[in-house]
Structures are given as C-alpha cells and as structure tokens.
C-alpha positions as a Markdown table, in Angstrom:
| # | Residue | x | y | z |
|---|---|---|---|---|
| 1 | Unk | 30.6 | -2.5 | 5.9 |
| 2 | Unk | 28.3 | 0.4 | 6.2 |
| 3 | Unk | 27.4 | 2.0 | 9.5 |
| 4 | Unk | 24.5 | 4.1 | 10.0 |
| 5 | Unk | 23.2 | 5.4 | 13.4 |
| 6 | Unk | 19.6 | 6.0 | 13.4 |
| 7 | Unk | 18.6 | 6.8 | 17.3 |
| 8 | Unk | 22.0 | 7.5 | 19.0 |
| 9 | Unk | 20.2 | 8.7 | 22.1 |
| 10 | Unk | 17.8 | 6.1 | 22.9 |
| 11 | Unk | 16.7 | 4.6 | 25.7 |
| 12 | Unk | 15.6 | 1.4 | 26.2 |
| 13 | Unk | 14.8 | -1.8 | 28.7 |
| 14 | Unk | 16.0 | -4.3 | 26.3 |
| 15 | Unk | 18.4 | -4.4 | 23.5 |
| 16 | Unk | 18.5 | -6.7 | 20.6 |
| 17 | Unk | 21.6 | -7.8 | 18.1 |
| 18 | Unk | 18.6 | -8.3 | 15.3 |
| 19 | Unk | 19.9 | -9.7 | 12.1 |
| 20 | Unk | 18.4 | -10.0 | 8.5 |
| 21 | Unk | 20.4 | -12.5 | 6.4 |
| 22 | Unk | 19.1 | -12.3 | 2.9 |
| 23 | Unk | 21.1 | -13.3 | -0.7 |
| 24 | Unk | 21.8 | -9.8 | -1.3 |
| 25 | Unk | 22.0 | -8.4 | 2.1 |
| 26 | Unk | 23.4 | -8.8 | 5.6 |
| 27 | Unk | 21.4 | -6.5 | 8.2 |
| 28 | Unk | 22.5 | -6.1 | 11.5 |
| 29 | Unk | 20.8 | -3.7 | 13.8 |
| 30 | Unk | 20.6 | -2.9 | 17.7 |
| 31 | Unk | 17.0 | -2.8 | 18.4 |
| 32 | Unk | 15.9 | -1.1 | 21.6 |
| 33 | Unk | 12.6 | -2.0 | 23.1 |
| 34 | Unk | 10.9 | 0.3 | 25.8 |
| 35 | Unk | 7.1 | 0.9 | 27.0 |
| 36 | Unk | 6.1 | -1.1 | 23.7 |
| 37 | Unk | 8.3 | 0.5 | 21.2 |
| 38 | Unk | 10.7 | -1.1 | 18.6 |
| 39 | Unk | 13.8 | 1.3 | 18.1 |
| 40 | Unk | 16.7 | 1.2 | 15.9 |
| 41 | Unk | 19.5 | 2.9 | 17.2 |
| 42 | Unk | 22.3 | 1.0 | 15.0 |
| 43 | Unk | 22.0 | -0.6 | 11.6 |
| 44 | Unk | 25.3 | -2.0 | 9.7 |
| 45 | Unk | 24.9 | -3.2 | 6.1 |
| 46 | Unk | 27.5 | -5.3 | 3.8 |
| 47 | Unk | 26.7 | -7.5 | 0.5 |
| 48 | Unk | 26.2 | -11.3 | 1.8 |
| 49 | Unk | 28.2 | -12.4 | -1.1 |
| 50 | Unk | 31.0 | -10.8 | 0.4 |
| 51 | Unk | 31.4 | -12.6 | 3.3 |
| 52 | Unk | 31.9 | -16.1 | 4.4 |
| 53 | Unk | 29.7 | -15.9 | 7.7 |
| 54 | Unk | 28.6 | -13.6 | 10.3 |
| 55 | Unk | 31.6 | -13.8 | 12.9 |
| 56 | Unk | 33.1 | -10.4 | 11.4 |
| 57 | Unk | 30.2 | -8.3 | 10.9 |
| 58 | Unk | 28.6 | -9.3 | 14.3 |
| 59 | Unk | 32.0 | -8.3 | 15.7 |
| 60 | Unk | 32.9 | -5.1 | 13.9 |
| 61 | Unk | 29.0 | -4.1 | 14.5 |
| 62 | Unk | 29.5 | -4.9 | 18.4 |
| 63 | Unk | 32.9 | -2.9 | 18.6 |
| 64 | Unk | 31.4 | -0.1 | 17.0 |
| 65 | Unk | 28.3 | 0.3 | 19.0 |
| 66 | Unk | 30.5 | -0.5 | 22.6 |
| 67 | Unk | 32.9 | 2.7 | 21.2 |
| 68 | Unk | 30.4 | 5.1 | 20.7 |
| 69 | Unk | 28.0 | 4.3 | 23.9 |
| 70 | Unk | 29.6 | 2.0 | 26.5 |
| 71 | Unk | 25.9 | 0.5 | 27.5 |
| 72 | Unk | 24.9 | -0.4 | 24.0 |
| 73 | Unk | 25.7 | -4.4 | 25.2 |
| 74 | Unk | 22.7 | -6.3 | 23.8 |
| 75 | Unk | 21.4 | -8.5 | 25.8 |
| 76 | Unk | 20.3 | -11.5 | 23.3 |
| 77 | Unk | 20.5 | -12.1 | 19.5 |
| 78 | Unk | 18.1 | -12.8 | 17.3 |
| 79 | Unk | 18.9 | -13.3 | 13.2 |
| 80 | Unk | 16.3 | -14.3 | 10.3 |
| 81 | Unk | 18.0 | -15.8 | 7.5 |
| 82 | Unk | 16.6 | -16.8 | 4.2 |
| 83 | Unk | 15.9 | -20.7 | 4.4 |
| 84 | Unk | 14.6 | -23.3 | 6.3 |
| 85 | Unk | 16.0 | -23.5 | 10.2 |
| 86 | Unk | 16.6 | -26.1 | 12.0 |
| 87 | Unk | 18.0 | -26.9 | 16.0 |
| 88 | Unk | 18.5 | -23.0 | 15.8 |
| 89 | Unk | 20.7 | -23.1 | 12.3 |
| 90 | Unk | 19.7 | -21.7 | 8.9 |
| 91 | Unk | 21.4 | -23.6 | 5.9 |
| 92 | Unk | 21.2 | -20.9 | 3.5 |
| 93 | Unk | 19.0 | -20.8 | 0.7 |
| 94 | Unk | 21.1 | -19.0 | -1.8 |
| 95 | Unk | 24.1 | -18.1 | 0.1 |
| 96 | Unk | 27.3 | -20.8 | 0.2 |
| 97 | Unk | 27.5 | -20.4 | 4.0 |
| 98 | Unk | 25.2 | -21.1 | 7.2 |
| 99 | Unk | 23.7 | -19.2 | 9.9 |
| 100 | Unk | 24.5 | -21.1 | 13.3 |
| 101 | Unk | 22.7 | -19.7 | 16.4 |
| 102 | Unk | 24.9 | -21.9 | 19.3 |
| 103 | Unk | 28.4 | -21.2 | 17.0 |
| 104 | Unk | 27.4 | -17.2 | 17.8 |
| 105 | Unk | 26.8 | -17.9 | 21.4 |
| 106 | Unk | 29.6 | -19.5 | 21.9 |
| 107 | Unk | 31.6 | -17.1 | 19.9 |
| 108 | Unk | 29.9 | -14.1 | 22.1 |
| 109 | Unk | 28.6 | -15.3 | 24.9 |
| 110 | Unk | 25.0 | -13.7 | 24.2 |
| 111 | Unk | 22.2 | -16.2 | 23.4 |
| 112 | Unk | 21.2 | -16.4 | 20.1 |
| 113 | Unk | 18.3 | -17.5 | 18.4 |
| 114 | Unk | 18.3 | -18.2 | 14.5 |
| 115 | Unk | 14.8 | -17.7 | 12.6 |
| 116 | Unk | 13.2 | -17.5 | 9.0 |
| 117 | Unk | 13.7 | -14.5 | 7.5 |
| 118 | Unk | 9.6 | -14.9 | 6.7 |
| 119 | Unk | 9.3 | -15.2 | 10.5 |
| 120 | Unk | 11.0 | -12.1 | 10.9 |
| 121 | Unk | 8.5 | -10.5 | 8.7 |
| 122 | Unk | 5.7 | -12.1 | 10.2 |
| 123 | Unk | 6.4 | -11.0 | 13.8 |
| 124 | Unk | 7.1 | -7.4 | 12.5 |
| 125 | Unk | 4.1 | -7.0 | 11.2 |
| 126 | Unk | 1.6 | -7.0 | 14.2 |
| 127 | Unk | 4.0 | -3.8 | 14.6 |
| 128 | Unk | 2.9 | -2.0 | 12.0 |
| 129 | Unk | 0.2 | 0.8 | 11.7 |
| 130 | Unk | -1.6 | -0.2 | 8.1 |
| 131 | Unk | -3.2 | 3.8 | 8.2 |
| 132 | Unk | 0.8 | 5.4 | 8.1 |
| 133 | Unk | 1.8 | 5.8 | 4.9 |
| 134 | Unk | 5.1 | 6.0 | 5.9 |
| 135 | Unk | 5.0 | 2.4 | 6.6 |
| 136 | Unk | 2.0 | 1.2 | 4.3 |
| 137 | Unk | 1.2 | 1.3 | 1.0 |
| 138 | Unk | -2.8 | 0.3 | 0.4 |
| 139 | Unk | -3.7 | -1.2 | -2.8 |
| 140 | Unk | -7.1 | -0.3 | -3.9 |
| 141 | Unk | -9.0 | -3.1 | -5.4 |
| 142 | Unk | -10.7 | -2.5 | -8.8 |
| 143 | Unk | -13.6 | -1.6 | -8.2 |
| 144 | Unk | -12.4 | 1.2 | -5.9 |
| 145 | Unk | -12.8 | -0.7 | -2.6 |
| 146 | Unk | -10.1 | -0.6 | 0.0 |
| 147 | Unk | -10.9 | -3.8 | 2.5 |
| 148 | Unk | -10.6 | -2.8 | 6.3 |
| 149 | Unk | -8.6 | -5.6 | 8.0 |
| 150 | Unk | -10.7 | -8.0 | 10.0 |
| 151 | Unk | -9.4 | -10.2 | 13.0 |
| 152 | Unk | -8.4 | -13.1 | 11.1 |
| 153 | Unk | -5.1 | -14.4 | 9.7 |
| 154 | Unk | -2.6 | -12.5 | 7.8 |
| 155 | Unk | -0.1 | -13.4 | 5.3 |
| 156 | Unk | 2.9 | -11.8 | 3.5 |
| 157 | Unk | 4.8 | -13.1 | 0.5 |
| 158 | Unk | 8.3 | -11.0 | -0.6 |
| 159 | Unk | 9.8 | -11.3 | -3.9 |
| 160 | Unk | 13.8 | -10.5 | -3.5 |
| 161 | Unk | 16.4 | -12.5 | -4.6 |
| 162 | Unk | 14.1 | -15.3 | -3.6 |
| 163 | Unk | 10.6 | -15.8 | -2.9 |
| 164 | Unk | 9.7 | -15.7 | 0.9 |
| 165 | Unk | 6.6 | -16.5 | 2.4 |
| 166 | Unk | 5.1 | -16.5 | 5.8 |
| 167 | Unk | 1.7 | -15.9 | 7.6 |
| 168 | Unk | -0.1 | -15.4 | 11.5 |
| 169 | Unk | -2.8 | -17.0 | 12.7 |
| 170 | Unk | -5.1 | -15.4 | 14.8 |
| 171 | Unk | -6.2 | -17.8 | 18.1 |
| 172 | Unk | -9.2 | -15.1 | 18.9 |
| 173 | Unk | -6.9 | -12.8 | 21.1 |
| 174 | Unk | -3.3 | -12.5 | 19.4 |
| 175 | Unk | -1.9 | -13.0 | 16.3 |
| 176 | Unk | 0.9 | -16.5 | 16.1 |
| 177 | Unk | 3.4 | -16.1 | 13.3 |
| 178 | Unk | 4.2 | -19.1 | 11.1 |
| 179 | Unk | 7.2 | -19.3 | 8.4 |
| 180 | Unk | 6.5 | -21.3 | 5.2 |
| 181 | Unk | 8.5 | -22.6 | 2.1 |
| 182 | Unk | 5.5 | -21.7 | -0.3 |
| 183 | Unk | 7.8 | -20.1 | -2.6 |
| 184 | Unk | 9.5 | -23.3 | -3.4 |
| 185 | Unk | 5.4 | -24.6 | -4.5 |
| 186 | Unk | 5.2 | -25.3 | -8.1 |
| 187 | Unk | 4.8 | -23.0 | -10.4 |
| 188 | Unk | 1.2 | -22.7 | -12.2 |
| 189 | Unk | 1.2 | -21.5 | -15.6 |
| 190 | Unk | -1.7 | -19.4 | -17.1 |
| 191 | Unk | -1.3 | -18.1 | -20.5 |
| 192 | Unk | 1.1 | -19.2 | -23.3 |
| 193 | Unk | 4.0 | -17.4 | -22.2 |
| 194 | Unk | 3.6 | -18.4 | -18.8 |
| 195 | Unk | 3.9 | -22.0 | -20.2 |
| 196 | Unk | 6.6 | -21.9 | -22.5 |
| 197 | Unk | 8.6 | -19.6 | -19.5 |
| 198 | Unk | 8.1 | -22.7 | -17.4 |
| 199 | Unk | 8.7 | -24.9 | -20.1 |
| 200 | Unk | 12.0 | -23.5 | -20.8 |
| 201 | Unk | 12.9 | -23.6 | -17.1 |
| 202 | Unk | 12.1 | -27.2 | -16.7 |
| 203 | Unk | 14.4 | -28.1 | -19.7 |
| 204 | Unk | 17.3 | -25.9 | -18.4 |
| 205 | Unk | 17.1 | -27.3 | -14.6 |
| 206 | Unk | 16.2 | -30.8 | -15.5 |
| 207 | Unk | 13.0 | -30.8 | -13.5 |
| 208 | Unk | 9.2 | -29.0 | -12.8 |
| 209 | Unk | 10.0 | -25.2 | -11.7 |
| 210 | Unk | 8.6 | -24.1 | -8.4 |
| 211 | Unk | 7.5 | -20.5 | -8.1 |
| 212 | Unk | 11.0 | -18.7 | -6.8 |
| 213 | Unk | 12.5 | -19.6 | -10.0 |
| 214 | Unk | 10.4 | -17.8 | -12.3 |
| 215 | Unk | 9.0 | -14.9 | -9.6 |
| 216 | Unk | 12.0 | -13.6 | -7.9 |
| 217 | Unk | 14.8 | -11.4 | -8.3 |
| 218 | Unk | 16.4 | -14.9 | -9.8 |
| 219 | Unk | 12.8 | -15.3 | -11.7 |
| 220 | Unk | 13.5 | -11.9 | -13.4 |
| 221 | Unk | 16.8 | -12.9 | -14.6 |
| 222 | Unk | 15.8 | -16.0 | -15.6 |
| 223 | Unk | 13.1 | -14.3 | -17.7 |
| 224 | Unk | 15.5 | -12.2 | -19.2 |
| 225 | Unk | 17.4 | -15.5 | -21.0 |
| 226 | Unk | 14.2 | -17.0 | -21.8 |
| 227 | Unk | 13.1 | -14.0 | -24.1 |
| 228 | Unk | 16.7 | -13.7 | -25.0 |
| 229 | Unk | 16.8 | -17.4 | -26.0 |
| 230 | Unk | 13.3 | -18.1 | -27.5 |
| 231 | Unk | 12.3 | -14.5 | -28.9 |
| 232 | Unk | 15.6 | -12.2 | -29.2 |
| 233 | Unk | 16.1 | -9.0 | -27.9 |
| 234 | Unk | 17.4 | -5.6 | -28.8 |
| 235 | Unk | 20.4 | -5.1 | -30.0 |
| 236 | Unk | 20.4 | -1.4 | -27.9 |
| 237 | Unk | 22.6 | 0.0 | -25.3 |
| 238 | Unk | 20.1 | -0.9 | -22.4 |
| 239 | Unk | 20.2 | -4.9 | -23.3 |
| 240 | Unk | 23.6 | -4.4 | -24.2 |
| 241 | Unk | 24.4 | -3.6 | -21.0 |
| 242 | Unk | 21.9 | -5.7 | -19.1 |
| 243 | Unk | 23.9 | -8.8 | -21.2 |
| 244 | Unk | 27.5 | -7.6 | -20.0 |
| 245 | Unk | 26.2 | -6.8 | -16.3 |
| 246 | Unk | 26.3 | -9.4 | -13.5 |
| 247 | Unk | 23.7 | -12.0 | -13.3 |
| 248 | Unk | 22.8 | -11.0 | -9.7 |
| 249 | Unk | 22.1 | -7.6 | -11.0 |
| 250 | Unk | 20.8 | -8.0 | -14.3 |
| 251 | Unk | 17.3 | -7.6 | -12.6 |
| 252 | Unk | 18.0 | -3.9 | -11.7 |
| 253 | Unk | 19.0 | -2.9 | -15.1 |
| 254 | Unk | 15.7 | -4.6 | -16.8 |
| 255 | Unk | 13.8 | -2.8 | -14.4 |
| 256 | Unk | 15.8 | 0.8 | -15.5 |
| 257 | Unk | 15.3 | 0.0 | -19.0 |
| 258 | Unk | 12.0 | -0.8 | -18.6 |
| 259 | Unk | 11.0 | 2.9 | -18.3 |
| 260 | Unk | 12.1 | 3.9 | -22.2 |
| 261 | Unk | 12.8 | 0.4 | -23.8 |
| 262 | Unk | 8.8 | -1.2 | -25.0 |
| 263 | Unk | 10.9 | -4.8 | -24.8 |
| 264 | Unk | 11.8 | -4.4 | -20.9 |
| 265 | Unk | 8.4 | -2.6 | -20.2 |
| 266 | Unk | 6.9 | -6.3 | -21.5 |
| 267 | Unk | 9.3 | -8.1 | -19.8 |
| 268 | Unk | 8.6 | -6.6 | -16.2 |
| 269 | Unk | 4.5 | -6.5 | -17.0 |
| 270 | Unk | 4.7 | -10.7 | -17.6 |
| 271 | Unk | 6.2 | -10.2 | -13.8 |
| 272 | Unk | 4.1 | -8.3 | -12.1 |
| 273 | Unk | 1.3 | -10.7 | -13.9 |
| 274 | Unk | 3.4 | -14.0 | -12.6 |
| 275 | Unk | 3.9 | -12.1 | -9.3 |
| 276 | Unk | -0.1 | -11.3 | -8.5 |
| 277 | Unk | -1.0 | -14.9 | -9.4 |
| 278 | Unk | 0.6 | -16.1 | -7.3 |
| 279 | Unk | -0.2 | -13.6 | -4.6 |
| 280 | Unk | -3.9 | -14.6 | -5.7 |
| 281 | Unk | -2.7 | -18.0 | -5.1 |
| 282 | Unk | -1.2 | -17.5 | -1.7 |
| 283 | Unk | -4.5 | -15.7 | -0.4 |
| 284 | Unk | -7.1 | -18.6 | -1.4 |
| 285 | Unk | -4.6 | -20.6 | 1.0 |
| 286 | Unk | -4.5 | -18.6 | 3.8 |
| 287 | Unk | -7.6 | -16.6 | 3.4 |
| 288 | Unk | -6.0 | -13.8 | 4.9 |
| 289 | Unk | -8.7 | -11.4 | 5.7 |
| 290 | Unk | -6.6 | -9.8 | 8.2 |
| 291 | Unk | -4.4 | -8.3 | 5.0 |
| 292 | Unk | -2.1 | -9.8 | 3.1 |
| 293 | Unk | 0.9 | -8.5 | 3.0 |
| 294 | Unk | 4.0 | -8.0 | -0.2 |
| 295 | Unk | 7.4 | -7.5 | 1.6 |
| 296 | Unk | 11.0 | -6.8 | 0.2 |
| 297 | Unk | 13.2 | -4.6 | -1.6 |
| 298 | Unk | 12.1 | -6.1 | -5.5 |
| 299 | Unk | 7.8 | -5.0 | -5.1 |
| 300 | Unk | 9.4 | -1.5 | -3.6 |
| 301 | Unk | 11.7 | -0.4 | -6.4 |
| 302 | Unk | 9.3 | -1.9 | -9.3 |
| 303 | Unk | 6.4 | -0.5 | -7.6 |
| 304 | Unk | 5.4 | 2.0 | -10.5 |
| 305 | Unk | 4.8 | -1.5 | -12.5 |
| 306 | Unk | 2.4 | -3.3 | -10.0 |
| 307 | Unk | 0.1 | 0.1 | -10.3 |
| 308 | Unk | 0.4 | 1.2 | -13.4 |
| 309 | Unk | -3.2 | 0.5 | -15.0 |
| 310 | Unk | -4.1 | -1.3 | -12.1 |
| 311 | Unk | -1.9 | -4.3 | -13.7 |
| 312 | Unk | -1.3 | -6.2 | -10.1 |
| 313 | Unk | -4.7 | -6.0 | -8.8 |
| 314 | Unk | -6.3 | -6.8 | -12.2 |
| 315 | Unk | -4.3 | -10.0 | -12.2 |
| 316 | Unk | -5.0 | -10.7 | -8.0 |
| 317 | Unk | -8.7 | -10.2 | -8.4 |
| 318 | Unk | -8.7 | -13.4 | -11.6 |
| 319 | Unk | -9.3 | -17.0 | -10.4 |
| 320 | Unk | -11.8 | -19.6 | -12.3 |
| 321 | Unk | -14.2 | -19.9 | -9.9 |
| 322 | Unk | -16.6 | -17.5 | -9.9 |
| 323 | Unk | -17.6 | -17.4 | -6.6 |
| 324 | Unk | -13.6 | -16.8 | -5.5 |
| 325 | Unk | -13.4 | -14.0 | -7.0 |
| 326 | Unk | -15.9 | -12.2 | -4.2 |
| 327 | Unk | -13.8 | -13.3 | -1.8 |
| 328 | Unk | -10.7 | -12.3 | -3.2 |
| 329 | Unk | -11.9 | -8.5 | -3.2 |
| 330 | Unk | -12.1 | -8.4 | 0.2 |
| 331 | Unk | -9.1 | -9.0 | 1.2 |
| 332 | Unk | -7.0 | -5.5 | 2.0 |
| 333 | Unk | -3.5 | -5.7 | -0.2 |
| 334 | Unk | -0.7 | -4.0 | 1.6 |
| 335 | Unk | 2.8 | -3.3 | 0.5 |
| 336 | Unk | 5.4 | -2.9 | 3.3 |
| 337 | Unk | 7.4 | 0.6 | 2.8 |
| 338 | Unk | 9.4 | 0.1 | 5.9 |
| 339 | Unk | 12.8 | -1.3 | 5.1 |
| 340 | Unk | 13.8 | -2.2 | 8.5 |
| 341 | Unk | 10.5 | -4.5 | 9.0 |
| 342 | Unk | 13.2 | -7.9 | 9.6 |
| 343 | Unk | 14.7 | -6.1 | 12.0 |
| 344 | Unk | 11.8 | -5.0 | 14.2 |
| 345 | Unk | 10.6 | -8.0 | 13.9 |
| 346 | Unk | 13.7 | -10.0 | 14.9 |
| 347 | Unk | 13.9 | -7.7 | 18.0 |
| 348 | Unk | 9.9 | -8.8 | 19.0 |
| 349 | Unk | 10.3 | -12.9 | 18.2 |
| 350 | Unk | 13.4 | -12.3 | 20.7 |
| 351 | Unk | 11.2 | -10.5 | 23.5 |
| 352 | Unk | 8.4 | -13.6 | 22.5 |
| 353 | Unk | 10.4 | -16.4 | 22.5 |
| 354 | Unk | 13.9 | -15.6 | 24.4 |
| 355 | Unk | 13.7 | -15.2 | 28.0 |
C-alpha cells in the first residue's frame, strides 16, 4: 500500500476517513474540512484486486496517520464504491468483495456511511472552480463557443474500468446530488461498426449489451477482441504485446500504441466516437445546462484522442433532430483534472448527510 502525505500540517474542524473504491483502485484519504475548505492531508493507494475487503487498508491507513500526528482521529467515514448501495452496503460492481458500512463501524467504532462512487463525484463537484485549469479542462464546442454554466442541473459520466454516471439537481438555491446506473442503459449503435461491435458482444454474453460493456476501460478491451476476431490485427510488437498483457490492462497498451501504430489510432478514435454519443445521450436526459461533466482516470490519460480534430465534440454536437442540436451547443463540456475529486467529495456528502 502506498502512502503519500499531501498537507501534513493542516488544520481542520472536522476530519473525514473518505474512501473511493473503484475496480482498479482503493483510495483512502483523511479529508480535513475548515472555514469551507476540503483538505487532503493523507491519501493511501493499493490495487482493489489485491485485496479481499477494506478491514486492512482502513487499518494500516489509521495506524499510519495516529503515528505521525496523534490528533489525526477522524471523526466519521464516508466510502463511494463502484455499484449500486443499499442499507449502507455496496455489492461491488466489478470487484468479488463488498463494501459494508455497519461491518466498518463495528470494526472501528467510527460511523460510516457507504455511497456511489458517482455520488461521490456528484457532491465534489459543487467544490470545484470550472475557471482553474488546474482542476478543469473546458471543451470548446465547434463552432468556437465555450457555454457559461447556468443555474440548472449538472451531470457527470466517467469512463474507468466501468461506466459511472451521476447528476445534481438544482431546487433554485442549492444543488442535490443524485447517483444513477445509466452506464448499464443499452447500448445504441450508430454506424456499421458500432453495430457489428454490439453484435459481436451480444453473441459473446448471450444477451443485448448495455453501454459499460462496449465504453469502458472493459469496452476498450472488449473492442480490442472484436477487431482481433472479426478484422485481424498486426502481427507487430505493440499488438504482440497488448495480446500477451493482462486483460485488465490491455487498455493501457492500445492506448500507447495508439500514438505510432495507424491500427490502435483507429481503435481508440471508434472510442472516443462511442464515448461522445453517449455523452450526447446522457445530456438530452438530464439537460445539464449547468455543465456536464467527464470524470475518471480513462478520459484523462486518452485525453490527446477526445481533442484531436475536435473528434469528441464533433461526435457530442450530432443527434437526428435538428432542433437538438441547438441545444446541445449550449451545454459547457468539462473534463475533471483533479484526481482526488471522490475524495473531496466523500468528505462533503459526510458533512451533508452525517451528523
């Protein structure tokens, strides 16, 4: 487990165990809160698939923090994990194990309140300041534009290993996070190879895809075998080695082949193409006027691909009606730069919603 202090020395009036459970990932950080401000003093990283629950790292992250500052005693818990949750426990969505909020109470004797990992998101994003580019990354529309965020109801989508979603509703004075399991909708193909991608899919799990599937960090991989299986691929050192790899990581080495091999460059633009449709798709949902939001690791690493020739925001701005289309251009696109976004945002639905 990796341990990395980030504000040593700070103060706060209330200090959060946050967690961010994803399939990739475990994230635990001590989130200070003081005169309005999120802090992260502590953050503690270990590969989910290496663990069997969260008894050990909460443990080893709690000794750790006690050793190096005696008042560093959090004095609640919150964790987002990736899947539904239910009577405060997450059943994992693509983890073997289970995220139980009263087992970690008991086990610590500080409450503990399990949420979606998209309502992490959701409540971290009122904390964000769209105009810092440390934090934000604007998407100009096509036509040059570059939509100012009107008070009305946000939304975020975040491709990683799977396909979160989540949005906040805006009652007229503050915004109301929501969590949703919109990436398990069905996929909507649009071209040929978007139909004989899903076509393929449906053969191989028996049944109509949804969208995580086929637009994930899973999607990606999946992708991979499809044009493996229906079209062939080079017999180079980059596929080579993208064949040999892990499944889980097969993703990251399309992605670095992508750069010099015209095969993988295909392979990730289909992506980004699946990725904004649906994005487009989210936003005539939600209308999210207020901006709309792309979270997670996978839009940050291949984020040379979403603007390179404007590919993500020509595909965004297409619908069939011709009157959507208007609408769609003003909606301000965002991408989330800040990796610690769950975290903050685990440390405000605590202040919200523990007392």
């Amino acid at each position: 487990m990796e341990i990395k202090w980030l504000n040593p020395d700070a103060k706060f009036d209330r200090l959060v165990l946050a967690g961010d459970i994803g399939g990739t990932n475990t994230n635990l950080g001590l989130v200070g809160y003081k005169d309005g401000k999120f802090t992260l003093i502590l953050e503690t990283v270990c590969p989910s698939q290496c663990i069997e629950g969260l008894d050990t790292p909460i443990r080893e992250t709690l000794k750790a923090a006690i050793e190096n500052r005696a008042d560093l005693k959090p004095s609640h818990i919150c964790i987002s994990a990736a899947g539904p949750v239910a009577n405060n426990k997450c059943v994992m969505t693509n983890l073997p194990w289970c995220v139980d909020g009263d087992a970690i109470t008991n086990a610590t004797g500080i409450p503990t309140l399990v949420i979606n990992d998209f309502m992490a998101i959701s409540y971290g994003i009122p904390t964000l300041d769209v105009d810092d580019p440390k934090q934000i990354l604007k998407f100009k529309h096509t036509d040059g534009s570059d939509p100012k965020p009107q008070a009305a109801t946000k939304a975020v989508i975040g491709p990683g290993t799977g396909m979160g979603v989540g949005f906040l509703a805006f009652d007229g004075e503050k915004y109301i996070p929501a969590c949703s399991e919109g990436g398990h909708s069905t996929f909507a193909p649009f071209d040929k190879e978007t139909q004989d991608f899903r076509d393929y899919m449906e053969k191989r799990i028996g049944t109509v895809p949804g969208v995580e599937p086929l637009v994930s960090g899973m999607g990606l991989a999946h992708l991979y075998e499809w044009w493996r299986d229906t079209k062939g691929v080079p017999q180079n050192d980059a596929f080579k080695k993208i064949e040999e790899t892990d499944w889980h990581d097969r993703p990251k080495y399309i992605s670095r082949a992508s750069d010099t091999d015209p095969v993988a460059a295909e392979m990730m633009r289909l992506f980004v193409k699946m990725l904004a449709r649906f994005a487009s798709d989210a936003c005539t949902l939600f209308l999210p006027l207020g901006g709309f939001y792309l979270a997670g690791g996978t839009v940050q690493k291949d984020l040379r691909w979403l603007e390179r020739d404007n590919l993500f925001m020509t595909w965004f701005e297409k619908n069939y009606n011709p009157n959507i289309r208007p609408l769609l251009n003003k909606i301000p696109v965002y991408l989330i730069k800040d990796y610690s976004i769950s975290l903050y945002g685990a440390a405000n639905a605590s202040l919200n919603l523990q007392k």
